[in-house]
N, C-alpha and C positions, 0 to 999 in steps of 0.2 A: 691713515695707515698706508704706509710705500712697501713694496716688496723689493727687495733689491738684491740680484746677482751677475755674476759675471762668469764669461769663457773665452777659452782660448780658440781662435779659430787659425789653421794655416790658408794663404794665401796663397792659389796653382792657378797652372796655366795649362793647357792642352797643349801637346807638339806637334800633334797632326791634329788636323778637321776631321770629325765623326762622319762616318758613311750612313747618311739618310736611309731610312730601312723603305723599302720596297713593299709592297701589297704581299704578305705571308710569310717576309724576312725582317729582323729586329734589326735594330740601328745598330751600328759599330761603332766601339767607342775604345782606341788604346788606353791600356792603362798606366803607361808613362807619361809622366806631367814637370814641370819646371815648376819650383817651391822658389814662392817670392817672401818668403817671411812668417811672422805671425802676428797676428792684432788683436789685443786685449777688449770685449764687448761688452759694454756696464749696460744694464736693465735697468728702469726703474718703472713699478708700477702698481697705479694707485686701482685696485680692483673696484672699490667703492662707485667713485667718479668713473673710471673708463678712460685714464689715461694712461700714456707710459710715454719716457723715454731714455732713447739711446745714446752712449756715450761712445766713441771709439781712440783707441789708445795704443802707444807702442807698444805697451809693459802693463804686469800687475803688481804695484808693487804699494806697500802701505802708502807711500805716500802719494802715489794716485787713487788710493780709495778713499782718501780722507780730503783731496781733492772737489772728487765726485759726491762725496756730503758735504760740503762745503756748498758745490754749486748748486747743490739740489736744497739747501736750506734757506741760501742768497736771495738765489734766481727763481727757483720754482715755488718757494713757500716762505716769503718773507713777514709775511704777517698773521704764520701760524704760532699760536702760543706753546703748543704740541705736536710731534712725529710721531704717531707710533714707526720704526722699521724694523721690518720683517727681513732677516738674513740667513745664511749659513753660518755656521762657527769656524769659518777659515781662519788660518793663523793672523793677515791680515788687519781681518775685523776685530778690533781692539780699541779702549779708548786709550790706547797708547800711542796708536796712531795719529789718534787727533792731537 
């Protein structure tokens, strides 16, 4: 059994350096930042066993999730007779995709 999902994360930066908090004052931290993008984050993970892993991606798009089972059937479990995957119902996830 693989449990498998994905998010979008955006990519920032700080434009000042945080002011270290002092003995009874809290750190300072602006909250203007420089946006470097976004990256697509694939999970996978086998609860049973005690593994996972990470995929990172420009884009989410079917055919980087049919990708991502591709390599996870390949590479990770080639000589399973069976997958159970545990998913969401994103438009995506389809065996349309594949």
């Amino acid at each position: 059994m693989v449990c498998m999902d994905e998010s979008s994360k955006q990519l920032i930066s700080e434009v000042r350096e945080p002011i270290k908090g002092k003995p009874g004052c809290v750190k300072k931290v602006d909250d203007e930042y420089v946006r470097y993008g976004v990256v697509e984050i694939f999970m996978e993970v086998e609860p049973l066993a005690g593994k996972r892993h990470v995929a990172i991606t420009e884009r989410r798009t079917r055919k980087d999730w049919a990708e991502q089972i591709k390599q996870m059937l390949d590479e990770r479990y080639p000589d399973a007779r069976k997958v159970r995957l545990v998913m969401d119902n994103l438009n995506t996830h389809s065996v349309a995709s594949l």
